[in-house]
Each structure stands twice: as C-alpha cells, then as structure tokens.
C-alpha positions as CSV (number, residue, x, y, z in Angstrom):
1,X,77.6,126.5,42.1
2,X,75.2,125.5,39.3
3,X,75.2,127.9,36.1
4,X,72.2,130.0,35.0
5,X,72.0,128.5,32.3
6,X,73.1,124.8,31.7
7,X,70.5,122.7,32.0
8,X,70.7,119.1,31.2
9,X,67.3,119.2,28.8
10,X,65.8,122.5,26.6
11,X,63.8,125.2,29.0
12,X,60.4,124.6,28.7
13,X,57.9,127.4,27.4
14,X,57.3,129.0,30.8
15,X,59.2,126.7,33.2
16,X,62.3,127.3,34.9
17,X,64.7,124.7,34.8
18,X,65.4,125.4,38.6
19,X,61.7,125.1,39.4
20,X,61.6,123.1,42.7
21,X,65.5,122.5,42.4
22,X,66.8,126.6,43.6
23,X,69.1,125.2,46.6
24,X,72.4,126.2,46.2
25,X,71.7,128.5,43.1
26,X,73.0,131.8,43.5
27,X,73.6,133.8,40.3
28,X,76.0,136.4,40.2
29,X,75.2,139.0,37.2
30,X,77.4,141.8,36.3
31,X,75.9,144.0,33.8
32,X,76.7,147.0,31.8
33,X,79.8,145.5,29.9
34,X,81.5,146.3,26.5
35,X,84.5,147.3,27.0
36,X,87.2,144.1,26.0
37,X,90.0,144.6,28.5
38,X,87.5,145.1,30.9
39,X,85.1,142.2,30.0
40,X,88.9,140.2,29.7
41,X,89.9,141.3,33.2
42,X,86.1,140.9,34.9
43,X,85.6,137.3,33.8
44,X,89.3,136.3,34.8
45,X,89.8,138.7,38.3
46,X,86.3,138.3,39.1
47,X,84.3,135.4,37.5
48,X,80.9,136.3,37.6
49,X,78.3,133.7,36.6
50,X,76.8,135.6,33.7
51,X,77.9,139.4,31.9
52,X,75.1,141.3,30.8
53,X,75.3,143.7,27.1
54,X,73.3,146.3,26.8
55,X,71.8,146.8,23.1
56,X,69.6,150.2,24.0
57,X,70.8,152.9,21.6
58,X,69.9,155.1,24.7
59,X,72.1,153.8,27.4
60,X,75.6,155.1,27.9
61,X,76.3,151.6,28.2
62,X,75.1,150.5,24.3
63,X,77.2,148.0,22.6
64,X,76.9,149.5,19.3
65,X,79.6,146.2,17.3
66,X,81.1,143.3,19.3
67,X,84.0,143.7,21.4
68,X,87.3,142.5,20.3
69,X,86.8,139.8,23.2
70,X,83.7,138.0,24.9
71,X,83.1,135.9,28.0
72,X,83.9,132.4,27.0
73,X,83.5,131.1,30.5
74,X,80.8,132.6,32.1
75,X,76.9,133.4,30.0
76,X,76.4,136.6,27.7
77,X,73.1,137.8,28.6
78,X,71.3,140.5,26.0
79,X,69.7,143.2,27.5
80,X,67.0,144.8,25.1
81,X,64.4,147.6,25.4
82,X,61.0,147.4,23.2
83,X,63.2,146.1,20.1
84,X,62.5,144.6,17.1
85,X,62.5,140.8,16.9
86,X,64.6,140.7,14.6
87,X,67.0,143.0,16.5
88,X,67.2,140.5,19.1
89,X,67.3,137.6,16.8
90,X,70.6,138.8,15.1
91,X,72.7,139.7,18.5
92,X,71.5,136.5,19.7
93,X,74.2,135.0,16.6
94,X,76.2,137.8,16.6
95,X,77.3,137.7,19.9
96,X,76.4,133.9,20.8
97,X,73.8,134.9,24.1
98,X,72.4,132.7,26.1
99,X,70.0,134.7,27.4
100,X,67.5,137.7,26.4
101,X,67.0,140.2,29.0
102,X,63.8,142.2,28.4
103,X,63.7,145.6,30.2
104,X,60.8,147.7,28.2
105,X,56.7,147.3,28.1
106,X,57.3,143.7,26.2
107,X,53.9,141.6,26.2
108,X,53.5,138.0,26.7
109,X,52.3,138.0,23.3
110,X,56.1,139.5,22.0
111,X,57.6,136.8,24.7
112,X,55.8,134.0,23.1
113,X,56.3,134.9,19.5
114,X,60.2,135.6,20.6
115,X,60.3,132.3,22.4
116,X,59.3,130.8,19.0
117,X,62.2,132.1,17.1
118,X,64.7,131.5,19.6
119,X,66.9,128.6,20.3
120,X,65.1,126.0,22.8
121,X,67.5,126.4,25.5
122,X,67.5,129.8,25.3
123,X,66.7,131.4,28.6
124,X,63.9,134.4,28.9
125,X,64.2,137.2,31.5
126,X,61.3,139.8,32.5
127,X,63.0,142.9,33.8
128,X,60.0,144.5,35.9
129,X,60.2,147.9,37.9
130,X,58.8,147.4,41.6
131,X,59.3,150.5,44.3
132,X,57.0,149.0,47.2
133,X,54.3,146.8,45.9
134,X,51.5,145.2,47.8
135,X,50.8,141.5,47.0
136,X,47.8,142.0,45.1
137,X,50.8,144.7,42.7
138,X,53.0,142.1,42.7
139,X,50.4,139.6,41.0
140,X,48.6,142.0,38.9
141,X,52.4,142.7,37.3
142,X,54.0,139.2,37.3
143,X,50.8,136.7,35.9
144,X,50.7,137.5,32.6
145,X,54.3,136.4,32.3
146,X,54.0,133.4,34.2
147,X,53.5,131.4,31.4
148,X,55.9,132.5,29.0
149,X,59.6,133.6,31.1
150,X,62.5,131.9,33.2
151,X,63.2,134.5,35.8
152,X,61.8,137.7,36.8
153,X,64.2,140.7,37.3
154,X,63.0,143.1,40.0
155,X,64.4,146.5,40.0
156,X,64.3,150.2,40.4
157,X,61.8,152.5,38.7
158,X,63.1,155.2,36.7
159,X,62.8,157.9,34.5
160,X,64.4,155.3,31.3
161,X,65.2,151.9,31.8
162,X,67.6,150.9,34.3
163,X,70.5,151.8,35.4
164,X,69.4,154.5,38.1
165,X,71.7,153.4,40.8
166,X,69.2,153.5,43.1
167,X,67.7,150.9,45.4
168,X,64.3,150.2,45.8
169,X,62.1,148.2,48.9
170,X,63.5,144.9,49.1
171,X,61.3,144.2,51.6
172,X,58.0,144.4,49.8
173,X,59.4,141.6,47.7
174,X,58.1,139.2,50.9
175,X,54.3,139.8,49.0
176,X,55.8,137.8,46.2
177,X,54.4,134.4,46.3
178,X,56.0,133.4,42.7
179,X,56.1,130.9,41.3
180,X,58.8,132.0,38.9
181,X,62.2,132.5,40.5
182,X,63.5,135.7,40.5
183,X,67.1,137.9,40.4
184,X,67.5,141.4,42.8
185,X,68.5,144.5,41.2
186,X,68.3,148.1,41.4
187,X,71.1,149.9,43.4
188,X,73.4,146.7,44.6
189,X,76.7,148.4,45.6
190,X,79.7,148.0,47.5
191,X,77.9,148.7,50.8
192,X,75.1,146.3,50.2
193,X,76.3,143.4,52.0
194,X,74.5,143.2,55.1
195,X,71.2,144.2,53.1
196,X,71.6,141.0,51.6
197,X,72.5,138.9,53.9
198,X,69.1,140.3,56.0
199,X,66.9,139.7,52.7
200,X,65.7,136.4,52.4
201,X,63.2,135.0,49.9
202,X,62.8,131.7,48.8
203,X,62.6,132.4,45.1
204,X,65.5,134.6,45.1
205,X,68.3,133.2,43.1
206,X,71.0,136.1,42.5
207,X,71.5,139.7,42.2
208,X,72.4,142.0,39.4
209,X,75.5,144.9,39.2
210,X,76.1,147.3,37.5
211,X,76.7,151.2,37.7
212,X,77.7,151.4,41.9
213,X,81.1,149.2,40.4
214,X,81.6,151.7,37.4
215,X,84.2,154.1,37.1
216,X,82.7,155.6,34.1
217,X,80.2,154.0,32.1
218,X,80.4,150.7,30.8
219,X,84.0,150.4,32.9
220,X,83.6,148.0,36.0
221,X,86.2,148.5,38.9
222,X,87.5,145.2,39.1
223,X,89.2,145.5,42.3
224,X,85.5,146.4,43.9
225,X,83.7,143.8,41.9
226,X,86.2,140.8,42.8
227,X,85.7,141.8,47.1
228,X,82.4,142.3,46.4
229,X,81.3,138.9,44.7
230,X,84.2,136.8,47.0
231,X,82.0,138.0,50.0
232,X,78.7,137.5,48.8
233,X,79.4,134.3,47.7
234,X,81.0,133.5,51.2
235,X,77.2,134.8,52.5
236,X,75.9,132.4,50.4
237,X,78.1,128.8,51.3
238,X,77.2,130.3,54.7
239,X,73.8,128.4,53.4
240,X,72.4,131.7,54.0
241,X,69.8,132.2,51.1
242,X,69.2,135.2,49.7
C-alpha cells in the first residue's frame, strides 16, 4: 500500500503526486488524536496510514502542547480552521506534519501564499462540506482550488467544523468529475462497511475517522478501529475501489 505522502520528487503547486497513478492507493485517516497512550496504542494495534491533530481552540479534540509521544510510523496530518499562517507554520516544526488539513472558508489566495511558506513536499488538503450536490455544485465549489491543493476532503455540513458524526450523500459524489483525488468523510463508523464497499468512484482514495471510534473525545477505541481498518482494507485487496 503506497503512503500519502512519500513521493519520490516534491508535490507540485496544484498536482497530486498520485495524479494518473491512484491504483492501489487507499489511505486510511484516523483523526481526532492527542492523547499519547492512545496515539502509542492506535499506530501499533491499528496502523493507520496517517493520524490527524486537531489545532481548533473550539474542538473538544484541540491539541493545545505536543503529546508526550507522536506517530513515528504512519503521517501527522494538521487540521486547522481559518488560522493564522503563522499558526500553521510553527505546528508544522513543532510537531513535524506532513500534511495541512484546511477545514474553514480558506481561499486559494491563503492556499497559495501558505504553499509558499511551507516545505515543497508538503502535502495540501481542502476539507469542503457537501450534503447532496449537483454537478454544476460540485464545480462551482472545487475549481478554484484546483490549482493550488493535493486532495479534496468531502464531508458533512455542520453547525462548526467537523466532527458531526453524521453522514452525508455519498452518492452525489458520482457528479464529481475531478480532477483532484479526493478522501470520504463525514459519519464513517463501525457499521459503514457495506456503504463502502457499494461506493465506488474513481478519484476516491481513502476515508477519514473519527468520533463513531471515540469513547470520549479525542480517545479512539482501539479494539473498534483495528476490526474496522483490517476489513476495509480486506475490501480494498478485494481490488474493490472505493
């Protein structure tokens, strides 16, 4: 299974290094985390492909210092709402990411001027809230980032950002003609299986989890997770692509 994240060359401005080249690319996110025996136990038990931390003051999930341990084996990916650059800039060192997750009303302007002060192989992700979008939606909300991200990350509206639990129409992804790859989210749980292995999409290349594997905020149930993640990925040697 390739990584997210470890390309051979630096990711272009705007091109995904898995552009033309998404066979056999399933990424497994679990997001949410900050709590070190449980980061310790998820990326041993579990080994996801990339851990998501959450740096919204808002979130019950906020990382507020860096935990006494971090991934070393699978990506840190920073998950950021409308924040200052500079914000970003010093939890990308402080916490050695490898990707920026941006969940809030971020323009391509911020993208570009981020992308600029980043690291070249530093990997961009556009979190965007669909429910059931029609194709001309799903263009009017994804073109202006064409240009400037890696992956698009579809999931649930709500009334803040993220984490509602809730799933929305996977379905109405089918009106999404791309061309930048993009990960599922919103509402994946433990009975989300056969969902999946119905949804097909050419440009889908993982899913994200989070609060339907919680036991409290910020706490994954690791026994859940591990079942979880060993059957999708089953699903997906099946060469049954998501």
């Amino acid at each position: 299974m390739k990584s997210m994240f470890n390309s051979q060359s630096p990711v272009p401005i705007g091109k995904s290094p898995y552009k033309g080249d998404l066979e056999g690319l399933f990424i497994v996110k679990v997001c949410g985390m900050r709590e070190a025996d449980n980061i310790l136990s998820v990326e041993q038990e579990v080994s996801p492909d990339c851990m998501g931390f959450i740096f919204y003051p808002k979130s019950p999930r906020y990382v507020a210092s860096p935990p006494d341990c971090l991934p070393q084996t699978c990506d840190r990916v920073g998950v950021f709402v409308n924040a200052e650059l500079n914000f970003i800039l010093d939890r990308v060192c402080d916490y050695g990411l490898h990707a920026i997750q941006l969940h809030g009303e971020e323009s391509p302007d911020y993208i570009r001027n981020l992308r600029c002060r980043v690291p070249d192989r530093m990997v961009i992700i556009k979190a965007l809230s669909v429910f059931n979008p029609t194709s001309a939606e799903l263009e009017a909300l994804t073109a202006p980032y064409i240009s400037c991200v890696d992956f698009f990350l579809f999931d649930t509206p709500s009334t803040g950002y993220g984490g509602s639990g809730k799933a929305f129409q996977w379905s109405a992804l089918q009106n999404y003609r791309g061309p930048v790859p993009f990960i599922l989210s919103g509402g994946i749980g433990p009975d989300s299986l056969e969902a999946l292995r119905a949804f097909r999409h050419p440009l889908c290349v993982g899913i994200d989890l989070n609060s339907r594997f919680e036991t409290e905020p910020a706490v994954k149930d690791v026994a859940l997770l591990r079942d979880f993640i060993r059957s999708f990925r089953s699903i997906c040697n099946s060469n049954i692509k998501i």
